[in-house]
C-alpha positions as CSV (number, residue, x, y, z in Angstrom):
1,X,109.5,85.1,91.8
2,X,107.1,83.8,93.9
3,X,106.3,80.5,95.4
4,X,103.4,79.5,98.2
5,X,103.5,76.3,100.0
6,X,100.8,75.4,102.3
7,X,101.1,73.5,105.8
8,X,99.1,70.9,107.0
9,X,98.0,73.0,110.2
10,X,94.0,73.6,109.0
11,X,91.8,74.3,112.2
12,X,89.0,77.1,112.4
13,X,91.5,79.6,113.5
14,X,93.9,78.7,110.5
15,X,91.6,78.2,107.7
16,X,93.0,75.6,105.6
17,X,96.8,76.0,107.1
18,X,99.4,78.5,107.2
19,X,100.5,79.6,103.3
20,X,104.5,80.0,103.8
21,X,105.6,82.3,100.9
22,X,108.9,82.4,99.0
23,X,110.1,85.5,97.6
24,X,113.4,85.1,95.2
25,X,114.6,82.3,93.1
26,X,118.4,82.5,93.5
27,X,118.0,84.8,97.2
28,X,115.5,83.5,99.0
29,X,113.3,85.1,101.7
30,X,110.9,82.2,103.4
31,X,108.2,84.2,105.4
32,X,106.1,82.3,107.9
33,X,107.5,79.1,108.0
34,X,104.7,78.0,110.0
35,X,104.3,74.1,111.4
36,X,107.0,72.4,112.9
37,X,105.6,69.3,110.3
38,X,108.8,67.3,108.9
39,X,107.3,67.2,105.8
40,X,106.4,70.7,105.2
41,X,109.8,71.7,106.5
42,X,111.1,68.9,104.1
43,X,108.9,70.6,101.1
44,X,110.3,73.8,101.8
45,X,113.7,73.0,102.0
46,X,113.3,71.5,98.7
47,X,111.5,74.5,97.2
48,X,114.8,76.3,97.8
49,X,116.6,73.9,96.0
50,X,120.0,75.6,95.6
51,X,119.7,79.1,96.5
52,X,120.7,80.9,98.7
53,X,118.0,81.8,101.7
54,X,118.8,85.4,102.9
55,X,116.0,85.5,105.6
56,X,113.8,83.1,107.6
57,X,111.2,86.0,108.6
58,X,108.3,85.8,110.6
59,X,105.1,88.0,111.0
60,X,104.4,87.1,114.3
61,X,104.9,85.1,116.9
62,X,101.4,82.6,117.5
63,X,102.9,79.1,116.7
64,X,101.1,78.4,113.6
65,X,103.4,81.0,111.7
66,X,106.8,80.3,114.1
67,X,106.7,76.6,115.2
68,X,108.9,75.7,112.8
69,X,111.1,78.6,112.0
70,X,114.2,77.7,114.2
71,X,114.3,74.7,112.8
72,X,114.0,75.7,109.3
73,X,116.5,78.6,109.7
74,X,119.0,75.6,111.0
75,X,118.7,73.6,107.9
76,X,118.9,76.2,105.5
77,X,121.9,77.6,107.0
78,X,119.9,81.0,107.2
79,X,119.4,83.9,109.9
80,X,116.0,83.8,111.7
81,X,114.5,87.2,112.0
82,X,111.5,88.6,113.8
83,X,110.1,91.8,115.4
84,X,109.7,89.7,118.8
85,X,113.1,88.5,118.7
86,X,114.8,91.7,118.0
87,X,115.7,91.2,115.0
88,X,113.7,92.5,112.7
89,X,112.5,96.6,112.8
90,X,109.7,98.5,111.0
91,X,111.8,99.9,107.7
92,X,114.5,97.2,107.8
93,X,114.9,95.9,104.1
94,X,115.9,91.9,102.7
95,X,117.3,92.0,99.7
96,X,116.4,89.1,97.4
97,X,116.5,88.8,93.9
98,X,113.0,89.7,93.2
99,X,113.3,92.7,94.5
100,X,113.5,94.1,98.8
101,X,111.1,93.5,101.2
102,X,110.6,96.0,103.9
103,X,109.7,95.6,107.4
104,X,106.3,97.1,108.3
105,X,105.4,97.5,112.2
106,X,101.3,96.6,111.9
107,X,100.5,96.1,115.6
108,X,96.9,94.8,116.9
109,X,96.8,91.2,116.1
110,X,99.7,91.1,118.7
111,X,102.1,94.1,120.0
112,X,104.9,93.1,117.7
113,X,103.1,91.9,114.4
114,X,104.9,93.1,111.3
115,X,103.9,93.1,108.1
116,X,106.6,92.6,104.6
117,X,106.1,95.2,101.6
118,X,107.5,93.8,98.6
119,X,107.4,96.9,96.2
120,X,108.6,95.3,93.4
121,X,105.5,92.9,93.6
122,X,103.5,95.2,94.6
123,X,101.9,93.4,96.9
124,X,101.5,93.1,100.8
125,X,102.3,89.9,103.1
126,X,100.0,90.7,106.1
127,X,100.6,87.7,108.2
128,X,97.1,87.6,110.6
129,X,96.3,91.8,109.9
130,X,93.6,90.2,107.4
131,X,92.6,86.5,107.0
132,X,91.8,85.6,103.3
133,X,88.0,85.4,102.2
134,X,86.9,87.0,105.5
135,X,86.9,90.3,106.5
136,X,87.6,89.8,109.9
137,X,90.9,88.3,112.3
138,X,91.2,87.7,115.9
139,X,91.9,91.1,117.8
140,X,91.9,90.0,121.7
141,X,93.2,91.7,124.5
142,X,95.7,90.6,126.3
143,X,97.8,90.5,122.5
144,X,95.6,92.3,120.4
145,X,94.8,96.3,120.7
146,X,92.1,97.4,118.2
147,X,93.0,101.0,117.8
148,X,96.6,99.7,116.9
149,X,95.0,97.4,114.9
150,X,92.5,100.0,112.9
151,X,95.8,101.7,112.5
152,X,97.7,99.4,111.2
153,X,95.3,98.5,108.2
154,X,95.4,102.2,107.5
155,X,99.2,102.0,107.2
156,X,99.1,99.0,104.6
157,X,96.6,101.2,102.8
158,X,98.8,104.0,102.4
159,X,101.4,101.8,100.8
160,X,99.0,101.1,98.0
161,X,99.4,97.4,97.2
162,X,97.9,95.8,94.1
163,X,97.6,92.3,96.0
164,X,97.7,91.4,99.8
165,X,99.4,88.2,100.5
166,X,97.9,87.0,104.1
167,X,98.8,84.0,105.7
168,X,95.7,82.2,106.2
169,X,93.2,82.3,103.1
170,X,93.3,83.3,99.5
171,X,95.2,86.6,98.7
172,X,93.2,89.8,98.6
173,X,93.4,91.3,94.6
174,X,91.0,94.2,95.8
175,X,93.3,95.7,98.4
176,X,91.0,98.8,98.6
177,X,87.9,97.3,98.8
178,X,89.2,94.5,101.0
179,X,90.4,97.0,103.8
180,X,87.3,98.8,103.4
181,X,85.2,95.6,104.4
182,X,87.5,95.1,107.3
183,X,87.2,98.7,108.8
184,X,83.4,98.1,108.2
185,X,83.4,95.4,110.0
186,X,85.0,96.8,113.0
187,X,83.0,100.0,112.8
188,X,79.6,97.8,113.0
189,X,80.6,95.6,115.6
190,X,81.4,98.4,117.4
191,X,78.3,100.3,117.2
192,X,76.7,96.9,118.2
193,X,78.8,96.7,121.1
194,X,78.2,100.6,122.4
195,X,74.2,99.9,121.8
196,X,74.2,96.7,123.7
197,X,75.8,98.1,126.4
198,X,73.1,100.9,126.2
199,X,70.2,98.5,126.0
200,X,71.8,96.9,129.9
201,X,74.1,94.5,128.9
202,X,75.8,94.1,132.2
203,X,78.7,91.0,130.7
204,X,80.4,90.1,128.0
205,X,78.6,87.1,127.7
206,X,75.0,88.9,127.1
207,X,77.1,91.1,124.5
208,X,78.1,87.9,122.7
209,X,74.8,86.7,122.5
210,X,73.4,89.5,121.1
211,X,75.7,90.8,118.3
212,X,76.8,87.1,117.7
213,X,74.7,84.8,115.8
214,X,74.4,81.4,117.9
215,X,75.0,79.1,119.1
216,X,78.4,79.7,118.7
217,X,81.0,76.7,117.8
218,X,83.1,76.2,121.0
219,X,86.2,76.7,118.6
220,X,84.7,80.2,118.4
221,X,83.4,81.2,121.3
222,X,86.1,82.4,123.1
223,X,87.3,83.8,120.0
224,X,84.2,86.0,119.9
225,X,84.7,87.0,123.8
226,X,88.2,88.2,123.3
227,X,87.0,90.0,120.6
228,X,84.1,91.9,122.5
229,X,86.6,92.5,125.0
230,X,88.5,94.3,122.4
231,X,85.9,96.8,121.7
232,X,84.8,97.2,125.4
233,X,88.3,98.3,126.2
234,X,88.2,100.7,122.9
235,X,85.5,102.5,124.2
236,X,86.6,102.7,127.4
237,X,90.1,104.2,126.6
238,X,87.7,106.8,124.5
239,X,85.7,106.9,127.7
240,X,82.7,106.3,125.6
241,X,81.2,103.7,127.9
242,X,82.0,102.9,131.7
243,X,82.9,99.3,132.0
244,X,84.2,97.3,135.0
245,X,87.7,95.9,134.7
């Protein structure tokens, strides 16, 4: 059994809000609570109804997925788990009555992103690894670490899903073909990123201009700088380019 309730947190980093999932009828795991909004918390509260929550879980910690956990966990009466509280490990397993979810360590987004598997749903919930209907998500130093990253969509490959749940954005039903645009992606932006630096580009502010098509929305530009700053320090650790720090 599964249930997806939406909250009211839409911005051009979120999409249309943070989708809080429900996994279990009777026992309940709630992952990415998201908002602190009273009447999302109120909504998912009421979603539980009478059973038992086993498991307040969250991907992340960026305030759009954990704002409102705490809170949540309190009025449910239900432990709060996450990798950057301790309390949740890659391979630890929730048992709710639609089957286990296991913990999955997908670093990149942020150090301690983890990702559920829910076997018996086949299906992945990849917090930010992949945002739905894009084929991108924000990898930015100082959090985010594209190798980890890269690996970590390989490791959600290998566990074969039918459906990826993410938490911004429709759910992937494609899962192959859906990681495959996202490791394009990042192998194209990278090869526009090694030739700019090539062609001169002397800051990362020439490299946005050129590989990014603008003028970019303020909401996005220092998205997009983050992100060049990603693959610059890829290439460096590769010491494929020389770069100053």
């Amino acid at each position: 059994m599964l249930r997806e309730l939406l909250a009211p947190n839409a911005s051009p980093m979120t999409l249309d809000g943070t989708r809080t999932f429900l996994v279990g009828g009777e026992r309940v795991a709630v992952i990415d609570p998201g908002s602190s909004d009273g009447g999302h918390l109120a909504a998912l509260k009421a979603a539980v109804g009478s059973g038992q929550v086993v498991a307040v879980l969250v991907t992340h910690r960026h305030p759009d997925h954990a704002a409102g956990a705490a809170q949540l966990a309190r009025r449910l009466d239900a432990p709060l788990r996450s990798a950057g509280g301790g309390t949740l490990v890659d391979g630890d397993r929730i048992a709710t009555d639609a089957g286990e979810l296991v913990g999955v360590a997908t670093a990149g987004h942020t150090p301690e992103h983890m990702a559920l598997h829910w076997p018996a749903g086949h299906a992945v919930f990849c917090g930010d690894l992949m945002m739905g209907g894009l084929d991108t998500t924000l990898v930015a130093p100082p959090e985010g670490h594209l190798a980890h990253y890269l690996a970590s969509l390989e490791r959600v490959r290998a566990l074969a899903p039918a459906v990826i749940h993410p938490s911004h954005g429709p759910s992937f039903e494609d899962p192959p073909a859906a990681l495959d645009a996202y490791v394009r992606h990042r192998t194209e932006r990278l090869e526009q990123v090694r030739a700019a630096v090539a062609a001169g580009d002397a800051s990362v502010g020439h490299i946005i201009s050129r590989i990014y098509e603008e003028p970019l929305p303020d909401a996005l530009r220092a998205a997009a700088r983050g992100a060049v700053e990603a693959y610059l320090a890829y290439l460096v650790e590769r010491g494929e380019v020389a770069w100053p720090d």
